[in-house]
Each structure stands twice: as C-alpha cells, then as structure tokens.
C-alpha distance (Angstrom), angle and dihedral (degrees) to the residues before:
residue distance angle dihedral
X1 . . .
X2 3.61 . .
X3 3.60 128.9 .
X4 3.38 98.4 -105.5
X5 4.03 93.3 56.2
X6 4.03 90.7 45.1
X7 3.49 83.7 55.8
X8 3.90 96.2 50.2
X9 3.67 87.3 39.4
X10 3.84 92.4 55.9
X11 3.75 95.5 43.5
X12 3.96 92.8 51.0
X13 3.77 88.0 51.1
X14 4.34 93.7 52.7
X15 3.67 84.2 39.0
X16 4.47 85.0 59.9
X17 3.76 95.0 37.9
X18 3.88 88.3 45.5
X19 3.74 85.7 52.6
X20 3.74 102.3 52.9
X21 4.28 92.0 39.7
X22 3.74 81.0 59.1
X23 3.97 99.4 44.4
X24 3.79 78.7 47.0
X25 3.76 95.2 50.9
X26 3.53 90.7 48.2
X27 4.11 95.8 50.0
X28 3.96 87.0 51.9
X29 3.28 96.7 50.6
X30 3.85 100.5 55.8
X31 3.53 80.7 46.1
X32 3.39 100.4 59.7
X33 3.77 89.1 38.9
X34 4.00 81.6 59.2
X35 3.00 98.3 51.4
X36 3.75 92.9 52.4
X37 3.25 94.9 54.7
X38 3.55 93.8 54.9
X39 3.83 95.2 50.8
X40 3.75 89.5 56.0
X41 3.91 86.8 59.2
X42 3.78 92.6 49.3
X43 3.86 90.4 46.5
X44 3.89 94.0 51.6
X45 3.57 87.7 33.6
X46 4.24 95.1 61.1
X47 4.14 91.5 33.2
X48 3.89 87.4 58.4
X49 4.09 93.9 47.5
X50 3.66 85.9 46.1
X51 3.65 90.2 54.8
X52 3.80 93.5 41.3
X53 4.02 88.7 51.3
X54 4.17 90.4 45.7
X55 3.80 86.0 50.3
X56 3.57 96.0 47.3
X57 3.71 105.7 34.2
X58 3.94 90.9 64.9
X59 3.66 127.5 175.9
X60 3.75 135.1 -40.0
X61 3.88 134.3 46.5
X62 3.61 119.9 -50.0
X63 3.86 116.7 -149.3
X64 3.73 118.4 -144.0
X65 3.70 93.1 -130.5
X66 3.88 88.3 62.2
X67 4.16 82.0 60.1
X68 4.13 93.0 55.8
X69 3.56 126.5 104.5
X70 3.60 122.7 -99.3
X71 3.97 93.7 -104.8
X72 3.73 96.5 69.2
C-alpha cells in the first residue's frame, strides 16, 4: 500500500470509531438525563410522604402496642 492509501485507510477508520464514541455519547447522555428525571420524582416523592407522615403523626406519645396488628 502506498502512503497515500494508509493514510486514507487510517482516516476512514478514526472517522468509524469517532462515529460510534459519539452514538455512545449521545445514548449516555439521555440516560443520564433519565435518570435525573427519575431521581427528582423519588426526591419529591419521599419529601411529600414525609410531610404526609409529620401531618398525620401529630403530637403526643405513641405506644408500640397501638402499632400491633389486630391479632395480638
């Protein structure tokens, strides 16, 4: 081969491997961006159960035999 087709060679070869790094780039991203997403649910999720459970908990002692099952 000459020099000029190694060369041609080479550059269609970066040109691939460029190609998939950036399809891969691309997939991780929206990913990540998915993911986000879905921790922000979570997060609002858990603060508004803590809220419901500080609203409804009220004040005053709680005894652990109010919390058993009606079987006992």
């Amino acid at each position: 081969m000459t020099t000029p087709d190694l060369l041609e060679q080479r550059l269609t070869e970066l040109e691939i491997k460029f190609s998939y790094a950036d399809d891969l780039l691309e997939t991780l991203n929206s990913q990540i961006a998915r993911q986000q997403d879905l921790i922000d649910r979570l997060l609002a999720e858990v603060a508004d159960l803590r809220r419901r459970r500080d609203d409804a908990s009220g004040p005053g002692f709680r005894s652990l035999r109010d919390e058993l099952p009606p079987h006992y």
